[in-house]
Each structure stands twice: as C-alpha cells, then as structure tokens.
MITIZA-161380 format. One line per 2 residues: number of its first residue (from 0); their letters; for each residue x, y, z of C-alpha. Coordinates in steps of 0.02 Angstrom, whole numbers, plus 50000, padded with zeros to 5 digits. Each point is the difference from the previous one (the first is absolute). Example, Ala and Ser with C-alpha at 12.3 -4.5 7.8 and 13.67 -1.06 7.14 Angstrom:
// residues 2
0 = AS = 50615,49775,50390; 50069,50172,49967
// end
This chain:
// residues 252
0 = XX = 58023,54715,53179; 49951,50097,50150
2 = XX = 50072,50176,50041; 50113,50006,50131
4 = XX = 49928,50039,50173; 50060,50178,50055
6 = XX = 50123,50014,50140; 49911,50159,50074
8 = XX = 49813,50045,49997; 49948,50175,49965
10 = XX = 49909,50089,50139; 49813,50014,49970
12 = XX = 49937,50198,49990; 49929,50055,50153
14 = XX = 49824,50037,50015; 49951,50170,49941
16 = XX = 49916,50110,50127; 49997,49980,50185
18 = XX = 49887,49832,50077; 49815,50017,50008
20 = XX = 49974,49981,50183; 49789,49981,50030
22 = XX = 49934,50140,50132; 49976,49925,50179
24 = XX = 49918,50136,50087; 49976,49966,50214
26 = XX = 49867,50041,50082; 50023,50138,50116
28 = XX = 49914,49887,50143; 50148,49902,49980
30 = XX = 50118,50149,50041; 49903,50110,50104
32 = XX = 49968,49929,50146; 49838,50036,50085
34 = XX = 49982,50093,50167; 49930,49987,50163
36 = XX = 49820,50085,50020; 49944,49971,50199
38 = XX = 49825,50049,49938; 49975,49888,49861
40 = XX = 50061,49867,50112; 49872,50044,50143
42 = XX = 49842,50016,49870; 50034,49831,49951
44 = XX = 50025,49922,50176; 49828,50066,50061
46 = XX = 49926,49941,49807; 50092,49806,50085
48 = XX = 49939,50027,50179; 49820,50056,49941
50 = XX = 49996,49828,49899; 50063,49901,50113
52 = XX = 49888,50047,50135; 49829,49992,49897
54 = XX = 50064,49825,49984; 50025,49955,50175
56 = XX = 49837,50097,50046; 49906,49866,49873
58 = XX = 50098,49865,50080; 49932,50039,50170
60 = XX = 49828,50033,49952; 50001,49815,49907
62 = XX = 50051,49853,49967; 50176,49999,49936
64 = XX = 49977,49859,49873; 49879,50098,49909
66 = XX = 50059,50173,50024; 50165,49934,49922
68 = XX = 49894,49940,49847; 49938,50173,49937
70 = XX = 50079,50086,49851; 50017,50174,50116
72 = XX = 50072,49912,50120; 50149,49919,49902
74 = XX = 50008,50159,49897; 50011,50109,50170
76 = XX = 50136,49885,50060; 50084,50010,49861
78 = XX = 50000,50196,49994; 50058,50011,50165
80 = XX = 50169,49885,49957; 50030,50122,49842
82 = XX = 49966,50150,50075; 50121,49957,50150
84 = XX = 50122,49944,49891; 49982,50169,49866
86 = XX = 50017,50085,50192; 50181,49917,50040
88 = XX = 50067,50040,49813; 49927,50191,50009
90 = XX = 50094,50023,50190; 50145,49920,49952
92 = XX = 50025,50078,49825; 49975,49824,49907
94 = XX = 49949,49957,49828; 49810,49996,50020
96 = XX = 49917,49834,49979; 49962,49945,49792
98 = XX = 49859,50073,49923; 49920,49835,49984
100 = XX = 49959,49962,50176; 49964,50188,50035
102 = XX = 49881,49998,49850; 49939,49834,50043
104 = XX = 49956,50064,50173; 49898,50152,49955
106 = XX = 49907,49903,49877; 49953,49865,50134
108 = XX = 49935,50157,50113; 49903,50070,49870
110 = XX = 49920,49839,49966; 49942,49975,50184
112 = XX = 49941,50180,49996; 49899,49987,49835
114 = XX = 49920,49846,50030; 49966,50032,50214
116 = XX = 49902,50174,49938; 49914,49954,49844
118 = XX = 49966,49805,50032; 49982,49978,50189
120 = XX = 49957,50141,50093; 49826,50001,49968
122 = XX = 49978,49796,49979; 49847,49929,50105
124 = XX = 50054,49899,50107; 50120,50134,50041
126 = XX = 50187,49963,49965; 50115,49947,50159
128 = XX = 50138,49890,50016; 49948,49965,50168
130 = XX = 49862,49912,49963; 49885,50139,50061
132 = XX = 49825,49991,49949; 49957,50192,50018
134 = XX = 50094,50127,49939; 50125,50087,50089
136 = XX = 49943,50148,50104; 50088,50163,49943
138 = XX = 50165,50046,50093; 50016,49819,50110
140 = XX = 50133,49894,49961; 49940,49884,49840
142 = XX = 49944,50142,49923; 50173,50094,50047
144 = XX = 50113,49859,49951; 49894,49992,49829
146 = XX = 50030,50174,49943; 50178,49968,50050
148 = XX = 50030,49857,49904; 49888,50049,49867
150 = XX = 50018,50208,49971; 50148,50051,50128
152 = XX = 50151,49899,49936; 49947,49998,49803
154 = XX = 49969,50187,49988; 50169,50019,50089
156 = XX = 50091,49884,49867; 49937,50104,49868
158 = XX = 50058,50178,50095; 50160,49912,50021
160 = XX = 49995,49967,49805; 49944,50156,49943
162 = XX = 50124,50126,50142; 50132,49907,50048
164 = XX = 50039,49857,49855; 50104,50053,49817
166 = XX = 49896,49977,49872; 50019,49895,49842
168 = XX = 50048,49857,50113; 49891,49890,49955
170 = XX = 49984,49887,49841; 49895,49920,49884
172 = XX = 50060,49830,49997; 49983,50000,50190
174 = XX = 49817,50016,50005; 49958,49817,49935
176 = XX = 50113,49921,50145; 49910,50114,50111
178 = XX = 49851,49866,49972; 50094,49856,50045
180 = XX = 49943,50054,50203; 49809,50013,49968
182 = XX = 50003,49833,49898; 50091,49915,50142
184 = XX = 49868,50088,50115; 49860,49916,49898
186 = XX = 50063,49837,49995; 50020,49999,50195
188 = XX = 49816,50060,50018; 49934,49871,49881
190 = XX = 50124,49858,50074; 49950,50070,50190
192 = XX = 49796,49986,49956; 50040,49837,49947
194 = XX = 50068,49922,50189; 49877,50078,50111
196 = XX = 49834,49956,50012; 49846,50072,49923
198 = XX = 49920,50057,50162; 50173,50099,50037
200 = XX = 49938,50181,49991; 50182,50065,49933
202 = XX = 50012,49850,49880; 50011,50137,49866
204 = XX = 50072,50173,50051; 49931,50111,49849
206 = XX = 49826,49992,49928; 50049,50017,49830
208 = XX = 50119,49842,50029; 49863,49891,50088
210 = XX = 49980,49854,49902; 49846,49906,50100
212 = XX = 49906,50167,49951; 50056,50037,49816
214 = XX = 50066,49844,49945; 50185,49950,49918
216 = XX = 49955,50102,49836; 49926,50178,50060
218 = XX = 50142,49985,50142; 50148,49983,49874
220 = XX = 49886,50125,49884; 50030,50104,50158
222 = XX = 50173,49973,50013; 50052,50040,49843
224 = XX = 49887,50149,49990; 50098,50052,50132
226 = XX = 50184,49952,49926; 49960,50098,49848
228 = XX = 49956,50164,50147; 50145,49989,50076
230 = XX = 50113,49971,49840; 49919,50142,49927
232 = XX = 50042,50085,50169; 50183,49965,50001
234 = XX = 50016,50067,49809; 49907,50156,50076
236 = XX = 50131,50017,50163; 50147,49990,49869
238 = XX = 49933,50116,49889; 49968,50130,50120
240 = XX = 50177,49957,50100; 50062,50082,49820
242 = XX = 49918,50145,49963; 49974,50048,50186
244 = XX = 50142,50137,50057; 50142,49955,50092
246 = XX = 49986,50046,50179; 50180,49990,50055
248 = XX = 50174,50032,49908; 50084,49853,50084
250 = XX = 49964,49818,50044; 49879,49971,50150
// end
C-alpha cells in the first residue's frame, strides 16, 4: 500500500545567507558626461581643413581619376571626415567617436607618412601623382601639397594622439581589422593595373606594387612585406597608446 498523500506540505528552509549578486561595475564614461573644450574642437577642425585642402590642391594640379587612386589621398580624405566629426562631438560635449576608427585613422596617416619619406621621396623618376616627370621645385605647389598630404596632416594625427586623445584607448584585437583597408587598397591597385593599358604611365601608382616591372611574385612579396610593417605597426601604436600618460582627466 501507498502512504497517504499529505494534506499540507511543509515549507522548504530558506536559503542561508543573503543572494550572491555578481559585481557590475559602470564605467564612469557612462556617468560622467564629457565636456565642451572650444580648443580641442578648433585643433581638430584646422587638422580636417588642412586635409581637406592638400586634397583639393592635388585635385587641381591633376587628373582627378588618378589623384583619387593614391593611398594619401583616400587616407587624407578620410582624416578630414574623422577629424570633423571628433570636432562636432568635442564642441558639443558628445561621446567621442570609437577607438577603432580613431585608431584606424592614425594608423592610415602613419602609413602614408612612413612609406612617402622612406620609399618615395628620393625614387628616380621622382614621385608625383601628377604625372610630373621632374621633381617638384621646393616651396611651389606639388611640392607644397606633398608635404601636406604626406608630413602636415600625419604628424598632426599623432600630436592629436599623443596631447589631446586618453590613452589606453586602443586595443589589440583592433589592429588585425585595421588591415582589412590596405588589403582592399591592394586589390584595387592590382585589379586597376589590370584595365588600363600598358603604355598608361599611372597604370601602377606605387613602385613597389608595379607588376610589369617586378612581376606577380616580388609584387605580392612586396605586399606582404609590407602587411607584416604595418601589422607590426599597429601592435606598436597600441602598445604605446598604454603605457603613454594620459593627457587629459576627461573624455575629448
């Protein structure tokens, strides 16, 4: 036989000690809101309008089709969007624009710094992206718009970084999208050599990416030479974004 099924059910015991609740600590970005600062906010306009206007000085001194083809240029335009943008949030006491795309940014400018002064300075034929066959005399307008593009804007980024930006911003696992631009970049110049004709003087942009000179295999030797730089670059940005001081106490 079965026992009888009891009309009332005991209560069970109550838990001894109060809940374990898991910490959930905020951010203080998230509850201090960040502040207006004029000056920031006019620093990085002129960093935009500098940018901008090396770009339209290339675009008048050539032909816009191929100015629009360069790595600086794309880079320069694309510094001038952030760095208007960064300008907005900082006057109107925003949240500044992710790390990613800031970080992204002054690695791009670095780039077209590094590889302008160490790769194509000194090239013969001299480097234009006009198409010039003699170098630029000093203090005219290609050789203006080059240091611009090339040693203006990039060492402006980096003061912006380094005076005006929060460190430990930037992250690790950022720095291998970071590449996803310059591979997109070299695909484009490969995929744009292969449409124009072989007499076309700017059928290939870069002498280190000219393929009717080096060949398929010493140009993607090239190329990933050059990933592994710049990947090797953005692991150096982050680590110095984290050990460099902070330059401000609140969000720029």
């Amino acid at each position: 036989m079965t026992a009888p099924i009891p009309r009332d059910i005991p209560d069970l015991p109550a838990v001894p000690g109060p809940p374990l609740l898991l910490p959930a600590p905020v951010p203080a970005t998230a509850v201090v809101a960040p502040v207006r600062r004029p000056v920031v906010a006019l620093v990085r306009l002129l960093i935009a309008l500098a940018a901008g206007g090396g770009v339209a000085l290339e675009l008048l001194l050539g032909s816009p089709a191929r100015v629009l083809s360069y790595f600086s240029i794309q880079t320069n335009i694309l510094l001038a969007v952030v760095m208007l943008l960064s300008a907005t949030r900082t006057w109107r006491a925003r949240r500044p624009l992710p790390s990613a795309v800031t970080g992204a940014t002054l690695l791009y400018a670095v780039i077209a710094a590094l590889v302008y002064h160490l790769l194509l300075a000194h090239t013969t034929p001299p480097f234009s992206m006009t198409g010039a066959t003699t170098a630029p005399a000093r203090w005219h307008g290609q050789w203006a718009t080059l240091q611009i593009l090339h040693t203006v804007t990039p060492a402006a980024v980096v003061l912006d970084w380094l005076l005006l930006t929060p460190s430990a911003r930037l992250h690790l696992r950022q720095a291998a999208a970071w590449l996803l631009y310059p591979l997109a970049y070299l695909a484009f110049s490969l995929i744009r050599g292969m449409f124009l004709a072989p007499s076309n003087p700017a059928r290939y942009l870069y002498p280190f990416l000219d393929v009717a000179a080096h060949g398929y295999r010493s140009t993607l030797a090239n190329a990933l030479l050059l990933g592994l730089a710049i990947y090797g670059l953005a692991v150096l940005l982050v680590a110095l974004d984290h050990t460099r001081p902070t330059p401000v106490r609140r969000r720029v």
